[in-house]
C-alpha positions as CSV (number, residue, x, y, z in Angstrom):
1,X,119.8,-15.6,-132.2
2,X,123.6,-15.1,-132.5
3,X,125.0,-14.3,-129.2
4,X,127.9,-11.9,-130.6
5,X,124.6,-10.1,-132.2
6,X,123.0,-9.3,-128.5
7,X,126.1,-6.6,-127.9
8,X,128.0,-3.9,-129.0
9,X,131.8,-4.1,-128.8
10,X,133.1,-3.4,-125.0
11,X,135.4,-0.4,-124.9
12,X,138.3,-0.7,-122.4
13,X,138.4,1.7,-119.6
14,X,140.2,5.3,-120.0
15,X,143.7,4.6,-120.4
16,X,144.8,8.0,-119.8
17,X,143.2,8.3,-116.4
18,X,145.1,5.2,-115.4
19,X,148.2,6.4,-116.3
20,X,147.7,9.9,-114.2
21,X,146.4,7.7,-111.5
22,X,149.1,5.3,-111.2
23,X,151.6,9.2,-111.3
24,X,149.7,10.1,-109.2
25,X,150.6,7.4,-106.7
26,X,154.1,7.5,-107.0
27,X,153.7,11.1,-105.4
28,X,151.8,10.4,-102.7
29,X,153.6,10.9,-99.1
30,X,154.0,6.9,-99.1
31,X,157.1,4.5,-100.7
32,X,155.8,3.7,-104.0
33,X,153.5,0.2,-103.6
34,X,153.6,-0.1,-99.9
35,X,149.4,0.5,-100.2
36,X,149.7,-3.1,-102.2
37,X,146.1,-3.7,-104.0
38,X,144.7,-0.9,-103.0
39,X,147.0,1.3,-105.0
40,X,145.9,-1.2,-108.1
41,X,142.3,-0.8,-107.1
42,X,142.2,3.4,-107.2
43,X,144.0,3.3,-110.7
44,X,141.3,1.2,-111.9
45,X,138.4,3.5,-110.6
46,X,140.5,6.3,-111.9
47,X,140.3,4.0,-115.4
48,X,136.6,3.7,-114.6
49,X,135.6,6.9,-114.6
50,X,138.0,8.6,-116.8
51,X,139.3,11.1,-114.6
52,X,142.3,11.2,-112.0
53,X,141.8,11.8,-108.8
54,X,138.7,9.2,-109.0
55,X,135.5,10.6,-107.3
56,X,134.1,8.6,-104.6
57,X,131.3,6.6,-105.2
58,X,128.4,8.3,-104.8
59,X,125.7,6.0,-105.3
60,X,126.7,2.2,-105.3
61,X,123.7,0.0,-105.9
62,X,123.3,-3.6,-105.1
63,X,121.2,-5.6,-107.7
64,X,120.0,-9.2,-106.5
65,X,118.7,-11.4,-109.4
66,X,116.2,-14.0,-107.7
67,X,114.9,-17.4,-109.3
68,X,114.4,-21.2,-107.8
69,X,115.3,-24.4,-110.0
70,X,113.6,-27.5,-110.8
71,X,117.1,-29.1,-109.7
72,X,116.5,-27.9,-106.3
73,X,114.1,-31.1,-105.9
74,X,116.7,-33.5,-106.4
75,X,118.1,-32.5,-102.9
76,X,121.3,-30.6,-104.1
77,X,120.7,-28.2,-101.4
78,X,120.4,-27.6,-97.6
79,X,117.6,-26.1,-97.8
80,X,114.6,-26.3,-99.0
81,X,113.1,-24.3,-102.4
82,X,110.3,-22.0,-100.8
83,X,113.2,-20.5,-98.8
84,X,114.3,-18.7,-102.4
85,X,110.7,-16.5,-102.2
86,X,110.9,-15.9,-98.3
87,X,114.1,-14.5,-98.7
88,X,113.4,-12.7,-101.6
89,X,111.2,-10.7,-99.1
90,X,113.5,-10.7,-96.5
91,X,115.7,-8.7,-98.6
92,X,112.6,-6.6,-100.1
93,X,111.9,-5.6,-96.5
94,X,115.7,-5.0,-95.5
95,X,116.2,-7.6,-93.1
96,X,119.0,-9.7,-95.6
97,X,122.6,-9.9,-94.4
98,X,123.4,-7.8,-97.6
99,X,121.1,-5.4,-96.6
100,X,123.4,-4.9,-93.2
101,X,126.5,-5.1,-95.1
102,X,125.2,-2.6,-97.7
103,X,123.9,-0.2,-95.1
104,X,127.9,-0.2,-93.3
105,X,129.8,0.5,-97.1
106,X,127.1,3.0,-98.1
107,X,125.4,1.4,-101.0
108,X,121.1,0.6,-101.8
109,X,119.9,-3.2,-102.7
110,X,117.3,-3.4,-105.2
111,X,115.9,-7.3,-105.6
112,X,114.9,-8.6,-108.8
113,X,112.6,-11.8,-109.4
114,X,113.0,-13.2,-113.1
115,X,112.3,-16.8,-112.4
116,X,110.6,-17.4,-108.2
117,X,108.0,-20.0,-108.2
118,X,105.6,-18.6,-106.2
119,X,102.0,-16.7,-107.6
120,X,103.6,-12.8,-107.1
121,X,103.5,-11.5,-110.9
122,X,106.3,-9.4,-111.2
123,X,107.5,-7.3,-113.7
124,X,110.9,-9.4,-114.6
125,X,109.4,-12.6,-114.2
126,X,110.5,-15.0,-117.0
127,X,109.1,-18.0,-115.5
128,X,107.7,-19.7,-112.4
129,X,111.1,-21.8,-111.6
130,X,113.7,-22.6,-114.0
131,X,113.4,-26.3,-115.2
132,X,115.7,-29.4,-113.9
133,X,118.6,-29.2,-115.6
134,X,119.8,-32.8,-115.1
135,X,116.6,-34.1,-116.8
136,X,115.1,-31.1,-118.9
137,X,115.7,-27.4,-120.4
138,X,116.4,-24.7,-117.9
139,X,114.9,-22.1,-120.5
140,X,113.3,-22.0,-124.5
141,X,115.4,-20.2,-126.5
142,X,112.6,-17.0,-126.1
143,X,113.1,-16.8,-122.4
144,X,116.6,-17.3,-122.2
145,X,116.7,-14.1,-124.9
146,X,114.4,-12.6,-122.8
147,X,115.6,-13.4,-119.4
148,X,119.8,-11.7,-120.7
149,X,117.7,-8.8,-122.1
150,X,115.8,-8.0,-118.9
151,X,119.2,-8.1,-117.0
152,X,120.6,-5.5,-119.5
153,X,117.3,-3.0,-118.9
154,X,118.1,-3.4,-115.5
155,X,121.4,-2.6,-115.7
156,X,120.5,0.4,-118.1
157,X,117.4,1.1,-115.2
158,X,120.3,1.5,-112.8
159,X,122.9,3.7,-114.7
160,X,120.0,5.8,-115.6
161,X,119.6,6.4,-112.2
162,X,122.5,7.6,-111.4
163,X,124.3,4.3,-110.1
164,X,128.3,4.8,-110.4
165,X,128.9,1.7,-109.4
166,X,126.8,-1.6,-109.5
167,X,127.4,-5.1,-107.5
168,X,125.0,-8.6,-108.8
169,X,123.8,-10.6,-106.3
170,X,122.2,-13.6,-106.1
171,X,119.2,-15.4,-104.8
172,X,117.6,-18.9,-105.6
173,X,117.8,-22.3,-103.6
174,X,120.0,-24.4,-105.9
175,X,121.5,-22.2,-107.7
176,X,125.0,-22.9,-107.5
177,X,124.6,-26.1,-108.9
178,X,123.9,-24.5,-112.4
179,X,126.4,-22.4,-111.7
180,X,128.7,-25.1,-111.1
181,X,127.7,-27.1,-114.3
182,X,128.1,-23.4,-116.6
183,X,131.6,-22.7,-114.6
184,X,132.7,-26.3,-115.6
185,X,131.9,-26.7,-119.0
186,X,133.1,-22.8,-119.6
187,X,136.7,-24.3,-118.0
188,X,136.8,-27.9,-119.1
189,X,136.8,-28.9,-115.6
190,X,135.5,-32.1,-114.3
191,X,132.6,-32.3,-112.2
192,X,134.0,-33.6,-108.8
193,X,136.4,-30.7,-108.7
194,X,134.3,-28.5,-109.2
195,X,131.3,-29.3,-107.4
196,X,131.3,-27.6,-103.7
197,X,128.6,-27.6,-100.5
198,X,127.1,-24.8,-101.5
199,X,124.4,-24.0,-98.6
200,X,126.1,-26.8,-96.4
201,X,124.9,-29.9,-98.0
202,X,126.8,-33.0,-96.4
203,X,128.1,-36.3,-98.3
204,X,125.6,-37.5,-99.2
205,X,123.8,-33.9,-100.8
206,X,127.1,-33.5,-102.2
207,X,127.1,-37.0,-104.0
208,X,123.1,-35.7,-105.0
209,X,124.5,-32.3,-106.4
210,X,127.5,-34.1,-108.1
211,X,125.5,-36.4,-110.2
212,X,123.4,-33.6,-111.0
213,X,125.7,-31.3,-112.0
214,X,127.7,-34.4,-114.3
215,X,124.0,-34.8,-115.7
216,X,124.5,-31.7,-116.8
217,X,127.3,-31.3,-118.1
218,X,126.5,-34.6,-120.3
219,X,123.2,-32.7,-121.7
220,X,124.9,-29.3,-122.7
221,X,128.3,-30.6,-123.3
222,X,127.8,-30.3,-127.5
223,X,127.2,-26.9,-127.0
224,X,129.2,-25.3,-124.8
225,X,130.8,-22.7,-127.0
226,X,127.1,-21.8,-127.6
227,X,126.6,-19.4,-124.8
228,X,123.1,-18.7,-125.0
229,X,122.5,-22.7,-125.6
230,X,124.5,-22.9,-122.4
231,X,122.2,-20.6,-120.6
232,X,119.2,-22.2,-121.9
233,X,120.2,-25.2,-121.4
234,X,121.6,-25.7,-118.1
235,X,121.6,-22.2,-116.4
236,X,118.6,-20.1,-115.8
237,X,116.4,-17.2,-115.5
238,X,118.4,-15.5,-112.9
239,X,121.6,-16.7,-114.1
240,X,121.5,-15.8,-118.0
241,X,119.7,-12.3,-116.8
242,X,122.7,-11.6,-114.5
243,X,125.0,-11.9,-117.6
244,X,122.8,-9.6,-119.4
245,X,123.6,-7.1,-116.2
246,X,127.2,-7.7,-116.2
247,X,127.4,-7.2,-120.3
248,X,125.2,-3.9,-120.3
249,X,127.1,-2.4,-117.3
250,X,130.4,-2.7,-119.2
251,X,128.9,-1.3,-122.4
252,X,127.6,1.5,-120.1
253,X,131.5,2.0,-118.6
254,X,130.0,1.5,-115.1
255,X,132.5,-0.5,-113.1
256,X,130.6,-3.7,-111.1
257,X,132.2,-5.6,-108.6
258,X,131.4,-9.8,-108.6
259,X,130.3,-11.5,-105.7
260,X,130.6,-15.6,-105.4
261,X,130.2,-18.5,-107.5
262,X,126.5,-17.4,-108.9
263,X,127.9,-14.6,-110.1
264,X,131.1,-15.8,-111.0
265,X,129.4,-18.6,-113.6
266,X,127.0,-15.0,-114.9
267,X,130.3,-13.0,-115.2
268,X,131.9,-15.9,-118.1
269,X,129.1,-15.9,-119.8
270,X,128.9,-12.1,-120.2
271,X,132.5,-11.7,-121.0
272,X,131.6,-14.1,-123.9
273,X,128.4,-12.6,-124.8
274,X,130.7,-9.3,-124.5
275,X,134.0,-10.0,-125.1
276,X,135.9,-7.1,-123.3
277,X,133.3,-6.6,-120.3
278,X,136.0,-7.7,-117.4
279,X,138.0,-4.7,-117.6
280,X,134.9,-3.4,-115.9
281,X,134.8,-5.5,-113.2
282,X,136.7,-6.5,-109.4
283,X,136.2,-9.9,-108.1
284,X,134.8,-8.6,-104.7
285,X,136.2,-11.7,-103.2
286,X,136.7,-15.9,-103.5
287,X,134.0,-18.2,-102.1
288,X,134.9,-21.2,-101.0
289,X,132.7,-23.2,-103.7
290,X,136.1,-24.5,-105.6
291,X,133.9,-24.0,-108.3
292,X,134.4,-19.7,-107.7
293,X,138.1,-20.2,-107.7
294,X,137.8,-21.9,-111.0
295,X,136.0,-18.9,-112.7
296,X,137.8,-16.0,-111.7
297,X,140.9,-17.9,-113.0
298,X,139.7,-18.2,-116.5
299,X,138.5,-14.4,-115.6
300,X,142.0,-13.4,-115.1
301,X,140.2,-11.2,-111.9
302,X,142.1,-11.4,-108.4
303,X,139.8,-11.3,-105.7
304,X,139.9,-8.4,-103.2
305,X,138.9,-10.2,-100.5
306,X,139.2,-14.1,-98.9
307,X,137.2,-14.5,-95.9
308,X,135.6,-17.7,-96.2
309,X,132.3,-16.2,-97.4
310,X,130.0,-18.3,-99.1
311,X,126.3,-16.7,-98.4
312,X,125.4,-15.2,-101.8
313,X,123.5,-12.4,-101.9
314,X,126.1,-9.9,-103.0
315,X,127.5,-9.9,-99.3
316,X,131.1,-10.4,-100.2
317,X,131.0,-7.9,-103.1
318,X,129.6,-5.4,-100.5
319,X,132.1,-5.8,-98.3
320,X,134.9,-5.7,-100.3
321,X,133.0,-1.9,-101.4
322,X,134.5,-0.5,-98.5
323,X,137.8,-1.6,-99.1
324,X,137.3,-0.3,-102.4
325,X,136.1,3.5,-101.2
326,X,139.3,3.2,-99.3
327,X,141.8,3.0,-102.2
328,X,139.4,6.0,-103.8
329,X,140.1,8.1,-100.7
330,X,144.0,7.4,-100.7
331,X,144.5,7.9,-104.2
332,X,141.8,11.4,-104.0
333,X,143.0,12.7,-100.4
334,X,146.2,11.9,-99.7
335,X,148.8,14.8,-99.0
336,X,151.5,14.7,-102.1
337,X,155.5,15.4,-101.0
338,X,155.4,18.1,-102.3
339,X,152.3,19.8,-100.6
340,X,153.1,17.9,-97.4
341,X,156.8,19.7,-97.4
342,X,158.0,15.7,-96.8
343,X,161.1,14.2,-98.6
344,X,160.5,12.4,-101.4
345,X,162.8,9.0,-102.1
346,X,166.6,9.7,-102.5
347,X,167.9,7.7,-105.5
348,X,171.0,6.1,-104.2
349,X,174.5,6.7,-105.8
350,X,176.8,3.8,-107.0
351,X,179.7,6.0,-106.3
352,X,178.8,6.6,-102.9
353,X,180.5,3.8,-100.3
């Protein structure tokens, strides 16, 4: 199937809200652009949800997309790959540190499994495991088709449910080393600066994860303006259904905000499988996989956050939610000059000494 075929066009957010918003600001009892990003953030919520002031967020929602890797066996991570379906119910029962972090900004997690090996039939599931994408096929071309669509229902699950604002997550041991390999043939990059230590692999896991990862890239490289191919090829269940998330949620005008490398790698995908869909999205924060720093460069998305995160799981984009509900509240709450009976800005006079 054609890619460009999978979704509509993206329309941008509501340029008219913005521009009241960004009025707006330059009333508030403040001198113009001393609340820095946050000022940028509020306009874009305004944008969001076409209307100025922006309403807070009433129901955020936190989306994990689980799945292991056949590359995990090459020892490209610290851990090993039965952790991905213990966690999975770790966060099912609400024990996760996005869980925590979700609880403190106000938002629910909801875990999807499109590709854990284990023998729990869910209702996602693409596959037990994607394959070893230094050696083999992460996906046929049915499941990767299947895999983006399942992310999109999800997404439409979601905004059907009233979610007014979504954030991906991520779950799988070995995942950012498909991430890595999609994030490097989507930026030309080579593979040893873009390969990080993902769960806190040492020299010699990172010499494993680079050769891996250049494996690769050498298998997918003929196709990587092929974005499905790429997804099939070396990505993922989890990965290629996150894109379908990230697409759908744009098409649905529901801003998202991005978590770390896994969802970085999802996020160029969907902007090519739905050219447009960024304007939807905040880069929650940067990771400190170099391979992160790479995407949301080619994203033109600056991160809201830098605090050395590098967990997964949606945990950065959660936290950066509460920086988020802060602009809303400025922007929404804030006395004007006017109202407030304060003294606007003077304009200074050339003629006065």
């Amino acid at each position: 199937m054609d890619s460009a075929s999978m979704f509509p066009t993206v329309g941008a957010p509501d340029a008219d809200a913005a521009a009241a918003a960004a009025a707006r600001q330059g009333t508030l009892t403040k001198p113009t652009g001393a609340l820095g990003r946050l000022e940028a953030l509020s306009i874009w919520a305004a944008a969001c949800q076409g209307q100025c002031p922006p309403a807070q967020f009433a129901r955020a929602r936190v989306v994990v997309f689980a799945g292991d890797h056949g590359v995990a066996t090459a020892g490209v991570s610290a851990y090993p790959p039965e952790v991905t379906a213990q966690m999975v119910a770790n966060i099912a029962a609400g024990g996760a540190a996005v869980n925590v972090l979700a609880d403190v900004a106000g938002a629910s997690v909801r875990v999807v499994d499109v590709a854990v090996d284990d023998d729990t039939d869910t209702e996602y599931r693409i596959r037990r495991s994607s394959g070893n994408i230094a050696v083999e096929d992460a996906l046929t071309e049915e499941q990767v088709e299947a895999a983006v669509r399942a992310g999109a229902r999800v997404a439409d699950e979601e905004v059907d449910a009233g979610a007014d604002l979504l954030i991906a997550g991520d779950m799988g041991i070995g995942n950012t080393t498909p991430a890595t390999v999609l994030i490097a043939l989507m930026t030309n990059t080579e593979p040893v600066v873009a390969v990080g230590r993902g769960t806190g692999i040492d020299d010699h896991g990172w010499r494993r994860k680079t050769a891996a990862v250049r494996d690769a890239m050498y298998r997918a490289y003929g196709d990587r303006f092929d974005t499905l191919a790429l997804l099939r090829i070396a990505g993922g269940a989890d990965l290629a259904a996150t894109a379908g998330f990230l697409a759908q949620a744009a098409i649905r005008r529901t801003p998202v905000l991005l978590d770390g490398v896994v969802i970085g790698a999802a996020a160029l995908a969907a902007e090519r499988l739905a050219p447009g869909a960024r304007a939807w999205w905040q880069a929650g924060h940067r990771s400190t996989e170099p391979a992160h720093a790479l995407a949301l460069a080619q994203l033109e998305l600056e991160p809201v956050l830098d605090l050395q995160m590098r967990l997964g799981e949606g945990t950065g984009a959660v936290v950066a939610l509460s920086v988020l509900r802060g602009a809303v509240a400025t922007l929404a709450h804030m006395a004007t000059f006017d109202s407030a009976g304060v003294t606007s800005r003077q304009e200074s006079d050339p003629a006065t000494p």
